[in-house]
Structures are given as structure tokens and as C-alpha cells.
N, C-alpha and C positions, 0 to 999 in steps of 0.2 A: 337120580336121587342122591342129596349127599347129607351127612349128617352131620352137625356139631355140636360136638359137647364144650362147654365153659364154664368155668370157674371165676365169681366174680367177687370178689371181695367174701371169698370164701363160702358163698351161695353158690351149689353146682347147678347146671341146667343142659337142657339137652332140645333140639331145634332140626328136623327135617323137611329139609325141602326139596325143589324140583330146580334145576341150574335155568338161567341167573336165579340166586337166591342173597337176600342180603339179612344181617341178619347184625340187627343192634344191641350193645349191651353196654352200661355201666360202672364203674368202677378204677379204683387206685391202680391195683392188683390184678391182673387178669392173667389167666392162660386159656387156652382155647387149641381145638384139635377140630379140622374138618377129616372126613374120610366118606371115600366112594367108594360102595363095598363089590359096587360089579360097574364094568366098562375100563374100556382101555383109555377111552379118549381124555386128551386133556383138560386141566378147567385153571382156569387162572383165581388166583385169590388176591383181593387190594384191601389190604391192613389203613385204616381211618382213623386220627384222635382227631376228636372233632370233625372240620372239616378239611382237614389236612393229611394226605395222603403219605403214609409214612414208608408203609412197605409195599411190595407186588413181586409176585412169584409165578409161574407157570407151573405145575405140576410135575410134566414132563417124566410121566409115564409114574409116577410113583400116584400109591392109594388114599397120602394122606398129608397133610400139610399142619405143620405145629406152630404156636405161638406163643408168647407172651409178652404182657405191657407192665413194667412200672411207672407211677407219678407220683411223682409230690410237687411241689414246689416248686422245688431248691433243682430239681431233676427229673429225665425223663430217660425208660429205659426202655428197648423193646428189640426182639427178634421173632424170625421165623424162619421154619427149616422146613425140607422135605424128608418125610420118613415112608415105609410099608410096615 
């Protein structure tokens, strides 16, 4: 099971599921935090604008994987990290 919480354009939300889990949301603004609260194994995460593959991470041993996206226009801004 893994859980995600997001924050979308300042609407927070919260989404568990079973791995593969995908899990779509809208907005300018975004941050986002997966975490597996039990198992050692690993899970990969693939960050999407649109249909365009922006980021991908492997876990690698850590409980939780963090993000954010900005957009406008004019620019596009986004990362993600591994945390516990």
C-alpha cells in the first residue's frame, strides 16, 4: 500500500492505493508526497505533465518520495527527491 498526499492549486488531497497505483491530478501548482509506511521493497515513481514524462525515480530503500510542479506559460518548473 502506498499513500499520497497533494496539494493542488491549494486544494489538499489524500489517495491510497495498492502498487502499481496511478494517481492523476490537476493544476498550476502542485506538491505531492508518496510514502510506504511498511516494506522494504522498492517502487519506482514516473512524474507526468500531460503526456510527457518528466521525471522517474526509484526509491531505493528510502519510505518516501517528494515532489513539485510549477506552470505557467512563460515556464515550467518541477522536481523530486527522496526522503524517510
Amino acid at each position: 500500500m502506498v499513500t499520497v498526499h497533494y496539494t493542488a492549486d491549494g486544494v489538499k488531497q489524500e489517495e491510497t492505493g495498492v502498487i502499481p497505483v496511478t494517481v492523476r491530478f490537476h493544476g498550476r501548482n502542485a506538491e505531492w508526497e508518496i510514502v510506504r509506511p511498511s516494506g522494504g521493497q522498492e517502487f519506482r515513481v514516473d512524474m507526468y505533465v500531460g503526456d510527457m514524462k518528466r521525471l522517474s525515480t526509484t526509491s531505493s530503500g528510502h519510505s518516501k518520495v517528494r515532489g513539485q510542479i510549477e506552470y505557467s506559460a512563460a515556464q515550467e518548473k518541477y522536481w523530486m527527491s527522496l526522503a524517510d
